[in-house]
C-alpha positions as CSV (number, residue, x, y, z in Angstrom):
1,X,39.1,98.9,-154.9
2,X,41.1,101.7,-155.7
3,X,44.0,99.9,-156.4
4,X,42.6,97.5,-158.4
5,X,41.6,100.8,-160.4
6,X,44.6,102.0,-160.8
7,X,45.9,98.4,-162.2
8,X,43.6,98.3,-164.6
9,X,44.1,101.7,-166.2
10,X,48.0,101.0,-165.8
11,X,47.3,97.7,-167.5
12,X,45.5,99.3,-170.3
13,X,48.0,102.3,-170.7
14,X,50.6,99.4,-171.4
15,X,48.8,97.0,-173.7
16,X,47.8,100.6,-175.7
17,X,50.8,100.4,-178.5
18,X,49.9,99.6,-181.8
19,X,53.6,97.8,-182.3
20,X,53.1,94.0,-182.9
21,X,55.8,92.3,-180.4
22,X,57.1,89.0,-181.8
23,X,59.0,86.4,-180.0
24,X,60.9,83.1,-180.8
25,X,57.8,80.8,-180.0
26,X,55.3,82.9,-182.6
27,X,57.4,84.9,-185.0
28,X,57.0,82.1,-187.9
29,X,53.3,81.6,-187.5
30,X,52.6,85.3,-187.3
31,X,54.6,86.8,-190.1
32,X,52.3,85.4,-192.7
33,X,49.6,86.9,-191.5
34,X,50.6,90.2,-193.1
35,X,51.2,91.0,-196.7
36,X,53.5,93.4,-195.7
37,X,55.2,94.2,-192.3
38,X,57.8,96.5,-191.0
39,X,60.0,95.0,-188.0
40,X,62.6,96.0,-185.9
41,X,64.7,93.7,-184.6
42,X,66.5,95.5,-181.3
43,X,68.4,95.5,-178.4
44,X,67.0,97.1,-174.9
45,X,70.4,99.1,-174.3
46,X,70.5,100.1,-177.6
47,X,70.8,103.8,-177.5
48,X,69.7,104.6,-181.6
49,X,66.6,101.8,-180.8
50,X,66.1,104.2,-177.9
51,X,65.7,107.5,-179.9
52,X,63.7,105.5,-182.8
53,X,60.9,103.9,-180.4
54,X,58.7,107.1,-180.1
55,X,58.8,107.5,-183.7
56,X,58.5,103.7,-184.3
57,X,55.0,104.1,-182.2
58,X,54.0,107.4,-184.2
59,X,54.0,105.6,-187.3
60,X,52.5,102.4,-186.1
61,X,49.5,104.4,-185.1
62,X,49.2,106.1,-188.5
63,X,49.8,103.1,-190.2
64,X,46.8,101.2,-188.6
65,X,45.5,99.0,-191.2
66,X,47.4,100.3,-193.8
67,X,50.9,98.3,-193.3
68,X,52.2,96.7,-189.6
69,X,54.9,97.6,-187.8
70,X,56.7,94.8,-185.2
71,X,59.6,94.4,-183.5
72,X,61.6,91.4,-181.7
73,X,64.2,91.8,-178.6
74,X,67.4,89.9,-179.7
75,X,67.9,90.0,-176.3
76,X,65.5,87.4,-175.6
77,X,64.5,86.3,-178.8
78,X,67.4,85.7,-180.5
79,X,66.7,82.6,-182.3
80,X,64.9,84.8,-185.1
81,X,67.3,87.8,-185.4
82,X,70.0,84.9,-185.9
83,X,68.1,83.4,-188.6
84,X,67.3,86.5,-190.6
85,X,71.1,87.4,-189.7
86,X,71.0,90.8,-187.1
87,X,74.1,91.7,-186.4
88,X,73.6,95.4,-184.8
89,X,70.8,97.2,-184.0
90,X,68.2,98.5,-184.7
91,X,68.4,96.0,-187.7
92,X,64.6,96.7,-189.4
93,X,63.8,94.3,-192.6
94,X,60.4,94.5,-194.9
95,X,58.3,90.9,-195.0
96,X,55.8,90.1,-198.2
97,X,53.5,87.5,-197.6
98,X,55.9,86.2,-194.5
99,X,58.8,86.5,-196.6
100,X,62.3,88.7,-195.9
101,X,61.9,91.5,-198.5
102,X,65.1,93.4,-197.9
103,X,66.4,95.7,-195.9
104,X,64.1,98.7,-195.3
105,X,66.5,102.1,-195.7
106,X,64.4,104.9,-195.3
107,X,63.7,107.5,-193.0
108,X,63.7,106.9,-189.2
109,X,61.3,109.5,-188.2
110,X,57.4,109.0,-187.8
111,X,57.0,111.1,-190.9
112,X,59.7,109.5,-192.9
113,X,58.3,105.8,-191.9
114,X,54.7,106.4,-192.7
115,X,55.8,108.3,-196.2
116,X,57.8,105.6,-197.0
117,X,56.2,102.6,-196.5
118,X,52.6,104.4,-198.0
119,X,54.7,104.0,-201.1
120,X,55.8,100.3,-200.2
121,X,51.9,99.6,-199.7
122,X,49.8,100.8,-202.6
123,X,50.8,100.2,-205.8
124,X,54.2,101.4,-207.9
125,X,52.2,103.2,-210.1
126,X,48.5,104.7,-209.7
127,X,46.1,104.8,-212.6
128,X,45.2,108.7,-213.3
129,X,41.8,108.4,-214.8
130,X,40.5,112.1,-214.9
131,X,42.1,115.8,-215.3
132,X,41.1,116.1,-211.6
133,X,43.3,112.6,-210.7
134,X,45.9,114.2,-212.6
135,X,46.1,117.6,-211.1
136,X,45.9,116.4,-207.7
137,X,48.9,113.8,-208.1
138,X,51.5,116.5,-209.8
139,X,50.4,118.9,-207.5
140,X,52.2,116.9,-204.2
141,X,55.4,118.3,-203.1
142,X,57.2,116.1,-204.6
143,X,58.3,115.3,-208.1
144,X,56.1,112.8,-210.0
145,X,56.6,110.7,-213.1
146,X,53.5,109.7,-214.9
147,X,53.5,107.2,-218.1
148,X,50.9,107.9,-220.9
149,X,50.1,105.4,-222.7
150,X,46.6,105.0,-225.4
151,X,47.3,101.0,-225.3
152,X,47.1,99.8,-222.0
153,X,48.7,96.4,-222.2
154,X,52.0,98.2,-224.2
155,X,55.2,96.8,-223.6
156,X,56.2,100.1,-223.3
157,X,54.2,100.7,-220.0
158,X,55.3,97.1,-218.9
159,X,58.9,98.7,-218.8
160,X,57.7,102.0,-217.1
161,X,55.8,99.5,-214.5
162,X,59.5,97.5,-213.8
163,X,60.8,100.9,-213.3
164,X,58.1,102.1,-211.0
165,X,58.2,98.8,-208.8
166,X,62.2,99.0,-208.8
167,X,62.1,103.4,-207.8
168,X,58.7,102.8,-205.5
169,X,60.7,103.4,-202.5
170,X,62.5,106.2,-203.3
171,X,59.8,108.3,-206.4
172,X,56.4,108.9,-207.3
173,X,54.7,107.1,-210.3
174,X,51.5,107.5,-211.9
175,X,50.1,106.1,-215.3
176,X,47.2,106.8,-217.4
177,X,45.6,105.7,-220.8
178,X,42.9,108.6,-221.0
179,X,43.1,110.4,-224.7
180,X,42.6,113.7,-222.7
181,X,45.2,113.7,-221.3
182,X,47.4,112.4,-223.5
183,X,46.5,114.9,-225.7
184,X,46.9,117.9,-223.1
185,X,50.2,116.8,-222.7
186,X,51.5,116.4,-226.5
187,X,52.0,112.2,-226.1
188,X,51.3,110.4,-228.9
189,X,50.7,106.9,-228.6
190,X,53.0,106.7,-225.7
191,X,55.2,109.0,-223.6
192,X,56.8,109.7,-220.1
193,X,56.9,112.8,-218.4
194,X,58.3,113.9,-215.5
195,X,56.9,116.9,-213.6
196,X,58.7,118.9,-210.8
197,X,57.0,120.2,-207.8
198,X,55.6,123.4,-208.9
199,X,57.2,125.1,-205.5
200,X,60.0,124.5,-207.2
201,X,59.1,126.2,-210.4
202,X,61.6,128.8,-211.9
203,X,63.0,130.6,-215.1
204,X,66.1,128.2,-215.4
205,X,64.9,125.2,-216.1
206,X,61.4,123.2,-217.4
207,X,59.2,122.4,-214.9
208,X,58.6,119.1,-216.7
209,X,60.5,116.8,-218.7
210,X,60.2,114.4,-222.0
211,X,61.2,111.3,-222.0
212,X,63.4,111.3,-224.8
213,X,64.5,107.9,-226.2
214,X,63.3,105.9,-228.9
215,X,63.1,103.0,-227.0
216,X,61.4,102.7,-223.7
217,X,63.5,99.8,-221.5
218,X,63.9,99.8,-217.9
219,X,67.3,100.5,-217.7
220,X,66.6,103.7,-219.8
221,X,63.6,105.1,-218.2
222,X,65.3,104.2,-214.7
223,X,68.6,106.1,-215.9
224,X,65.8,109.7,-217.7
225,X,64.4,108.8,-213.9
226,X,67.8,109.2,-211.8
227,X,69.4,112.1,-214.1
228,X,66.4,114.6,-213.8
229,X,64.3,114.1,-211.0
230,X,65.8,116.7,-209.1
231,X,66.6,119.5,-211.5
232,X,69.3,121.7,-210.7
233,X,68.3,122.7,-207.0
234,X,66.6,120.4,-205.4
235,X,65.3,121.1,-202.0
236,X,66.6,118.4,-199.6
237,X,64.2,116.9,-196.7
238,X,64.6,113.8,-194.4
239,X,62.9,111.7,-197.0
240,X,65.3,112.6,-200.1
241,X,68.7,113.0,-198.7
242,X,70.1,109.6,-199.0
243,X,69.2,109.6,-202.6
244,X,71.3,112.6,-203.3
245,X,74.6,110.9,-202.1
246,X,77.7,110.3,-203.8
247,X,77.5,113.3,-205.8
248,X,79.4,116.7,-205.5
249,X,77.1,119.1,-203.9
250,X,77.0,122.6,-203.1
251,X,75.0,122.8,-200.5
252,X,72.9,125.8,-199.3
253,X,71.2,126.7,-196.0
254,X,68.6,129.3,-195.3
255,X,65.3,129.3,-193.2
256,X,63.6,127.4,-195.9
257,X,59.7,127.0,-195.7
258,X,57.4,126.0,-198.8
259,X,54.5,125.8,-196.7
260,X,54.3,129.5,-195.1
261,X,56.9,131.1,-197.3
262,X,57.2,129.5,-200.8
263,X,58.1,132.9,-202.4
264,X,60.4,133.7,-200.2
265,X,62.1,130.7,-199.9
266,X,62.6,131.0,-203.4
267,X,64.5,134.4,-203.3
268,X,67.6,133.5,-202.2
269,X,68.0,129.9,-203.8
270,X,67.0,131.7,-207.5
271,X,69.5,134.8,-206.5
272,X,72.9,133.2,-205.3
273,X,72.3,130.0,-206.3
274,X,70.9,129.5,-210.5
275,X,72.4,132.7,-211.2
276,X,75.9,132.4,-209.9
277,X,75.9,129.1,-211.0
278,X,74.3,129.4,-215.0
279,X,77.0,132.7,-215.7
280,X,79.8,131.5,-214.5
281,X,79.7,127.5,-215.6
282,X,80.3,126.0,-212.6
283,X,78.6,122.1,-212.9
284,X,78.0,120.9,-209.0
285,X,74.3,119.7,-208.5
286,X,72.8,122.2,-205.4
287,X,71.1,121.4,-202.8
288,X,68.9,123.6,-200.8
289,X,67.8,122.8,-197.2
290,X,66.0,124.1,-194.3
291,X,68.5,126.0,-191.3
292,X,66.2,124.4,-188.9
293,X,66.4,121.1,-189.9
294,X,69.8,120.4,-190.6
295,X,71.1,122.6,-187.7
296,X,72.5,119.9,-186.9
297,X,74.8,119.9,-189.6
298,X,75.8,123.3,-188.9
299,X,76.8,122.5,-185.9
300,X,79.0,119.6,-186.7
301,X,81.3,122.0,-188.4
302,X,81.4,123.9,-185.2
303,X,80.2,127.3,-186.8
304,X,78.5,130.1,-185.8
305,X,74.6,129.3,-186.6
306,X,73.9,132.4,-189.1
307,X,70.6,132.7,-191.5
308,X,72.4,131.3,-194.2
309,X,75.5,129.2,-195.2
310,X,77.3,127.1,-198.4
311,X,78.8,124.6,-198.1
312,X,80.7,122.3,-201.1
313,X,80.9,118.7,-200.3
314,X,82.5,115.8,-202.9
315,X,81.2,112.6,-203.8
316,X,83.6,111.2,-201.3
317,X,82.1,112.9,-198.4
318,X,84.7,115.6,-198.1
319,X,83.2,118.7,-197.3
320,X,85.3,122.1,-198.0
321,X,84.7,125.8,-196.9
322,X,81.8,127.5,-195.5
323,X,80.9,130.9,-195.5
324,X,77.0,133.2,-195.5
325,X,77.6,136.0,-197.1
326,X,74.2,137.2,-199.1
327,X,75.8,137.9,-202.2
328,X,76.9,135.9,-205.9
329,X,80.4,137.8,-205.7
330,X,81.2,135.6,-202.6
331,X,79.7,132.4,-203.6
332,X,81.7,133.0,-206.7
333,X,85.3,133.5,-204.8
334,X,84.3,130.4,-203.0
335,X,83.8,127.9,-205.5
336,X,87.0,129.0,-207.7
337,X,88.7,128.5,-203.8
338,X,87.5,125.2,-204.0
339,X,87.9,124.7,-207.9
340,X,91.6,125.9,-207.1
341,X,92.4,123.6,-204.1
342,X,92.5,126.3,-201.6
343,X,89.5,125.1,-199.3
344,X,89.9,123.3,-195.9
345,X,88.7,120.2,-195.7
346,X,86.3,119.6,-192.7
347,X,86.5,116.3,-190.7
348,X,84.6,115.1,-187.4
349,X,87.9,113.7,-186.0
350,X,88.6,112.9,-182.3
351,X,92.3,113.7,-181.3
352,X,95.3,111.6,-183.0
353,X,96.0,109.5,-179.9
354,X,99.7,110.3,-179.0
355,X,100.4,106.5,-178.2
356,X,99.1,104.2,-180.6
357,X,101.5,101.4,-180.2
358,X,99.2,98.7,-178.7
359,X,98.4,95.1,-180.2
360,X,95.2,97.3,-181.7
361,X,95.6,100.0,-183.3
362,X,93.0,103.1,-183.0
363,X,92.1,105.1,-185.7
364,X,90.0,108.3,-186.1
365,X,89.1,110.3,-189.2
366,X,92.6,112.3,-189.3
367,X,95.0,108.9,-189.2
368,X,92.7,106.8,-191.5
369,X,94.4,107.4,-194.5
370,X,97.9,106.9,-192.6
371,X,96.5,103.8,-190.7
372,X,94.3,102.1,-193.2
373,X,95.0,103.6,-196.7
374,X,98.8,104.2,-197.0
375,X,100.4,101.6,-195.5
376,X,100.8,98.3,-198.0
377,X,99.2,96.1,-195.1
378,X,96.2,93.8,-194.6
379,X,93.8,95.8,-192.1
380,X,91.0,94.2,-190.0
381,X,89.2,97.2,-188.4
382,X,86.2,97.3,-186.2
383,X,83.9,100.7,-186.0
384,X,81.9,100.5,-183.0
385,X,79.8,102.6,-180.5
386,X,80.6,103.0,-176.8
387,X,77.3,102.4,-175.8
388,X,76.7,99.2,-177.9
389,X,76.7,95.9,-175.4
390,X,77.9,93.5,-178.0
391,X,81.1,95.8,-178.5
392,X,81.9,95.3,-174.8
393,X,81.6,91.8,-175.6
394,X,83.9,92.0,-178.6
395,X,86.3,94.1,-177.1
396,X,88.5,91.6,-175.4
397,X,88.4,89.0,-178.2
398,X,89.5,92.2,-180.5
399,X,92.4,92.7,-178.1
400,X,93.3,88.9,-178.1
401,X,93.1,88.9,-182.1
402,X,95.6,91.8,-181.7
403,X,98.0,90.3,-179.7
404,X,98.3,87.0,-181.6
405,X,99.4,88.6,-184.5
406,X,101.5,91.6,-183.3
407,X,104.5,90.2,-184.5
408,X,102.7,90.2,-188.2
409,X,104.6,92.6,-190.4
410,X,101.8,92.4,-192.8
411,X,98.5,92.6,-190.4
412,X,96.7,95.6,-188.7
413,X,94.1,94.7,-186.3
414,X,91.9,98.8,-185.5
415,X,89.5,99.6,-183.9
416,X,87.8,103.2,-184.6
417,X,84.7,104.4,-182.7
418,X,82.1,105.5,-185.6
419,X,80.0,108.0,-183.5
420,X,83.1,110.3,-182.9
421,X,84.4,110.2,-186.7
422,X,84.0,110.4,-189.7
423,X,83.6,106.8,-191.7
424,X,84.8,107.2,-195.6
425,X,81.8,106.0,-197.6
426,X,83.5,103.2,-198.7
427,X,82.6,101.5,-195.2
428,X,78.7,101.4,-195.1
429,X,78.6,100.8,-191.2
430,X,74.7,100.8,-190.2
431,X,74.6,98.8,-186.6
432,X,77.2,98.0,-184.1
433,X,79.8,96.6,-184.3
434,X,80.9,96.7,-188.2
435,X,83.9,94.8,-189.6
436,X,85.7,95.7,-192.7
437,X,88.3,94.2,-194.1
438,X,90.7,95.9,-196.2
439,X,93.3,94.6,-198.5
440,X,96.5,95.3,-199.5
441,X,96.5,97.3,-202.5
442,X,92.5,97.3,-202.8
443,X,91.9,99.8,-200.2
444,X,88.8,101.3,-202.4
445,X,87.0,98.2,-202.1
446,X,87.1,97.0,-198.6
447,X,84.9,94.0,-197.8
448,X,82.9,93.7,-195.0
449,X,83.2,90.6,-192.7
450,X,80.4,88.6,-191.9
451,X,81.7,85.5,-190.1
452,X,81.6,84.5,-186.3
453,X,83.3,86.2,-183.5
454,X,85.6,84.4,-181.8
455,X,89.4,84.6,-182.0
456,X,89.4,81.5,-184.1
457,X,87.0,82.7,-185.9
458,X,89.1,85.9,-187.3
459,X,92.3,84.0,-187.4
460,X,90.7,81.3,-190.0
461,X,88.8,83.9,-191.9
462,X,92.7,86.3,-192.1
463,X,94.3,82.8,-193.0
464,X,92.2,83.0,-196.4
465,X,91.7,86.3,-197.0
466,X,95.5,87.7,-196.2
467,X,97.8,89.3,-199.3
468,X,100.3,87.4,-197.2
469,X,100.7,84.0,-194.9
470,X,100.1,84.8,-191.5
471,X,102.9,84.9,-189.1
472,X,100.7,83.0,-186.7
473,X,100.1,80.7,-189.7
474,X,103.9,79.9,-189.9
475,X,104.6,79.5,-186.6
476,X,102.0,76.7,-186.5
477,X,103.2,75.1,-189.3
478,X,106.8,75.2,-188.0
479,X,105.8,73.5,-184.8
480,X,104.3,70.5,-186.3
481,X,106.8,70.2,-188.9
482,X,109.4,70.0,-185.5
483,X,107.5,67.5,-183.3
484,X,107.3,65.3,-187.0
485,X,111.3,65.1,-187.1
């Protein structure tokens, strides 16, 4: 009797997550059942499906009723991730109605999840009917942008309603038609506004601002949306630092906390920061983030963990310099260091390996540019993870591909392991393993491959993509042209 006790609570401890599991057999049937569903489609050995299960169960539970969450083991069930085209893991997709909605890119903590697909679930934009709807919406800790407009059915606010359901993912809309508020905020007839988090209030810039344009069109209102929503020093969290790439940065860290310490938080970001920055006319959007959360960062350049630290990274993810001295006089030595070309460029780079004369070649972040970028050649490169299965699987095939065309002046088959080094941000890898190829004389836009793979399979795809005829190519063609005569 006890026994059978000790099943049944086991039994229920395991039936007790709130992640739907799909299969093959019910995946079709199922999807449609929800008008919108998260799902992760993963591998057991995975290690990155590892460290987002706890979290994928966090949010399932606070997202109860609100929006599902799923998953399906390619392992087993690989039917389905073929058909909605998985190729590394976790791969996690957004269904409408039962329908692929795109790729889901957000956050990949509990937090991130639930904040990110509340905004996927309600609508893009909420109706603010009173001055207490209002207050409470702005007063979030994030930046909102709110529409007023006195005739509800303007094309105006159709645009501003495109925009919101194009932004939803990544910004907070709100719209309203009450002539109180309208008239609080100056609008007449029709308006946008965008208001800042009020944590982030300060003397250098407007803690709200007009829409400006004559014309209200969704590429306009998207552009006001993209060029202000931030300010000058935004204060970067899990949920907001993808949008921020691609831009040059000067990024701060301090023991930042808005929710026990707003004031003093503040201190040092108005201090060093606006101040250095406004009197001596350097342009680099800031960011400010918390020491604690981005420790991590910190330690990737192998420094010293102190209360505070710059740091000045580019566009192209190149970071430069770091120092955390309290003061504007440093911060001003260091960007005219970096301004002046004097800065060292940081890289997560394993070792140059000293033999690299195999049919593959390997590349880490310090011989990219001399493997992949410099040299006038066709390169095939794979960026993998030790730890990923179908790698190992790969791997052999990769050094078969290699060998066939060794003799190809033109051809570099690499291989580069993209948890150890830095990837340029050309190359968007997101699962294991990632092909790019990159062309001769087009090494800015490298394309990524998305074919089968088998030997053959590489061989036909380098056949018509190749500056040049393969060597491989020739030699085929010389054969036959021999057993004709």
């Amino acid at each position: 009797m006890l026994k059978l006790f000790f099943f049944v609570v086991l039994a229920r401890v395991a039936l007790a997550s709130d992640v739907i599991e799909f299969t093959d057999d019910d995946f079709d049937s199922k999807i449609g059942d929800h008008g919108m569903i998260l799902v992760e489609f993963f591998a057991p050995w995975c290690g990155h499906c590892k460290k987002l299960a706890p979290e994928y169960e966090v949010a399932a539970t606070r997202l109860k009723g609100i929006v599902g969450l799923a998953k399906v083991d390619c392992t087993v069930h690989n039917n389905v991730c073929q058909k909605y085209g998985v190729s590394g893991y976790p791969t996690l997709k957004i269904f409408r109605d039962g329908e692929d909605a795109g790729a889901y890119d957000g956050p990949r903590n509990a937090d991130g999840i639930v904040s990110h697909l509340k905004k996927q679930a309600g609508p893009a934009s909420v109706e603010l009917k009173t001055e207490a709807d209002f207050t409470k919406y702005v007063g979030d800790r994030d930046a909102s942008v709110v529409g007023f407009f006195a005739d509800g059915g303007s094309p105006a606010k159709a645009e501003f309603l495109k925009s919101a359901s194009a932004l939803r993912e990544s910004f907070r809309f709100a719209h309203t038609n009450s002539e109180d508020l309208l008239q609080k905020h100056g609008v007449e007839g029709e308006g946008i506004i965008l208001f800042r988090p009020s944590r982030l209030n300060n003397k250098f810039e407007e803690s709200s601002v007009k829409f400006s344009e004559d014309k209200f069109t969704n590429a306009k209102i998207k552009q006001f949306i993209q060029d202000n929503i931030f300010g000058m020093c935004p204060h970067m969290t899990d949920d907001n630092k993808d949008q921020m790439k691609g831009k040059d940065l000067l990024v701060a860290y301090y023991d930042v906390d808005y929710e026990k310490n707003p004031k003093g938080s503040n201190y040092w970001r108005n201090r060093l920061t606006f101040e250095t920055l406004c009197n001596k006319g350097y342009q680099p959007e800031l960011q400010f983030k918390s020491r604690q959360r981005f420790i991590h960062v910190l330690s990737y350049y192998q420094q010293k963990l102190p209360v505070s630290g710059f740091y000045f990274s580019t566009g192209s993810v190149q970071c430069f310099g770091f120092f955390h001295r309290r003061d504007g006089k440093a911060l001003e030595r260091f960007l005219q260091d970096y301004f002046d070309g004097k800065l060292k460029r940081y890289l997560k780079s394993e070792p140059i390996p000293e033999n690299n004369d195999g049919p593959v070649k390997t590349v880490v972040a310090e011989n990219f540019d001399a493997i992949v970028n410099e040299e006038d050649k066709d390169v095939l490169i794979e960026f993998y993870a030790p730890w990923c299965g179908h790698c190992k699987s790969l791997e052999p095939k990769w050094k078969e591909l290699g060998e066939k065309l060794s003799s190809d002046p033109n051809i570099v088959i690499a291989k580069m392991d993209a948890t150890a080094n830095d990837v340029p941000s050309q190359y968007e890898v997101r699962g294991f393993p990632t092909i790019f190829f990159s062309p001769a004389g087009q090494k800015m836009s490298p394309k990524k491959y998305e074919g089968g793979r088998e030997v053959s399979d590489f061989i036909s795809y380098l056949k018509e993509e190749a500056t040049n005829p393969l060597v491989a190519q020739e030699e085929e063609t010389s054969k036959k042209n021999k057993i004709e005569l």
